[in-house]
N, C-alpha and C positions, 0 to 999 in steps of 0.2 A: 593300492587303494588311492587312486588317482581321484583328486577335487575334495579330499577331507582332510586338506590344510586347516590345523585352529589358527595360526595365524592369516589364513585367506579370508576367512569368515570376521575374524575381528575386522580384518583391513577394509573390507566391505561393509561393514559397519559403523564403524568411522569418518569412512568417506560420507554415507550416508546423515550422520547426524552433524559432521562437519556442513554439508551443502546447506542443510537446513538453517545451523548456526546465522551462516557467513551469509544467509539470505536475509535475516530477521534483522543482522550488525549491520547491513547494507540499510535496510529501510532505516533503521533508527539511526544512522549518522547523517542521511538526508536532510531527515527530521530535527539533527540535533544544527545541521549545517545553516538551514531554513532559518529558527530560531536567533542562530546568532548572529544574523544579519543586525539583527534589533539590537547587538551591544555582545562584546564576549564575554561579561563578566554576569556566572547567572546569581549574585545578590541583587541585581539591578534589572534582572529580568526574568520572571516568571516563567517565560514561554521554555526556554535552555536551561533553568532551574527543571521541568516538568521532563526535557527531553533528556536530561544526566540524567535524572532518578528513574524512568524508563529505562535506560541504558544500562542502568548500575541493577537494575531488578533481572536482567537475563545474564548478569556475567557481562559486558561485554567491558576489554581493556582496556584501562585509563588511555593508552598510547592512540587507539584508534578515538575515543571519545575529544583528546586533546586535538588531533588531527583535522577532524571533522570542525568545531571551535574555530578554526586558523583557516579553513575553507572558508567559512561562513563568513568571517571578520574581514578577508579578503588578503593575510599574510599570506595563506596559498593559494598561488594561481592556476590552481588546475580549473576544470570546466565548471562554468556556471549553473548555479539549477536554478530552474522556476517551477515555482506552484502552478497547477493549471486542472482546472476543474471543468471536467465534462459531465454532459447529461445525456441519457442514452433512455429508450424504453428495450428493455429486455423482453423474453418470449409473452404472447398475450399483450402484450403492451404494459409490463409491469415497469414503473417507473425506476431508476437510478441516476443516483449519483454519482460518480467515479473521482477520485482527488487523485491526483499525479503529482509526482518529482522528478521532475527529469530535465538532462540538462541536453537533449532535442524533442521538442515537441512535433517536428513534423515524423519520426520516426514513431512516436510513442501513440501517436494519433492515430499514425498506419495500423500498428500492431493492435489498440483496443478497437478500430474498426473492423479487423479481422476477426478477434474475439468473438466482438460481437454478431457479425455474422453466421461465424458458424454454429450461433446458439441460438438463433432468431430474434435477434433484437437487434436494434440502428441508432444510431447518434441522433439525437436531439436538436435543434434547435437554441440558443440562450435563453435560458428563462421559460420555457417549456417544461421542463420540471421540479425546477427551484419552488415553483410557488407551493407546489403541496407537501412542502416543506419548512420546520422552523430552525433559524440555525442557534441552537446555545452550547456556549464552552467549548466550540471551537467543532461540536457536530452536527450534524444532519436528524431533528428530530422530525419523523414523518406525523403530519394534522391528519391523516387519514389512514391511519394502519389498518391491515388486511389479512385474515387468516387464510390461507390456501388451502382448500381439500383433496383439489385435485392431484393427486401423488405422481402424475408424469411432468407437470408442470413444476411440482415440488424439485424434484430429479433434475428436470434441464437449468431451474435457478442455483441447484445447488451444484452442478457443471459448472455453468459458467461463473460464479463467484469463485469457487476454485482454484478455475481457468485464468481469471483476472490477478486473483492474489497472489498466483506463480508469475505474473508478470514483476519485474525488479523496479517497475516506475510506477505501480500503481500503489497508492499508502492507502488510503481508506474505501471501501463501496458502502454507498447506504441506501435502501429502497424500504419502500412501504410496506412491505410483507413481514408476516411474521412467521418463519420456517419451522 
């Protein structure tokens, strides 16, 4: 009875929900790294006050949460990140936003141009999308939301959001549609 190891099926399980883990602890040390730019101590700052309690709602270890803290404050020297916001119109010309962490933007640039290529949509211009947009608490509220009926269009936006969110530099997409 070859291939009905129970421990094969665990291990492959595992690994699976470990990827997932270790994808989600990746965005939110960005987030919490981002943050403490503004000060390492979060009683004196909201933003790393918001990004611990985040952190602390999915499990993730004080050791990686402190870690990320010491990036951001600049005790560790490992690679720098910056924020960097793109605008893009997705398939039909549906508007987005795309928020990045990444510490190369010309790689990251590459990869959500590709993205968005293969899902029919293109990079934006500055300020081409922003405007049918409001920003409060720190997100993207769309002035003109949009219900989709079309169910193949439905399908390719919901591709490519996906597609984006598997990417490890992109934090947040927001678009005017309501899926």
């Amino acid at each position: 009875m070859s291939g009905h190891s129970h421990w094969a099926g665990i291990k492959h399980k595992k690994e699976l929900t470990d990827k997932k883990k270790g994808k989600i602890f990746s965005k939110i040390a960005k987030t919490i790294e981002i943050a403490a730019r503004k000060g390492g101590d979060p009683d004196m700052n909201s933003s790393l006050r918001l990004a611990i309690e985040k952190a602390r709602s999915v499990n993730m270890p004080n050791d990686n949460i402190q870690r990320a803290i010491k990036k951001g404050t600049g005790e560790d020297k490992a690679g720098k990140l910056e924020e960097v916001t793109y605008e893009a119109y997705g398939p039909q010309g549906t508007p987005l936003i795309i928020e990045t962490i990444t510490d190369n933007k010309n790689r990251t640039l590459s990869e959500i141009k590709h993205i968005l290529n293969s899902y029919g949509g293109k990079l934006a211009e500055t300020g081409s999308v922003k405007y049918l947009f409001d920003k409060k608490d720190g997100d993207w509220i769309p002035k003109y939301p949009i219900d989709i009926t079309n169910e193949n269009l439905k399908q390719q936006l919901e591709k490519l959001f996906e597609t984006l969110d598997e990417n490890d530099d992109v934090n947040d997409i927001y678009s005017n549609v309501n899926l």
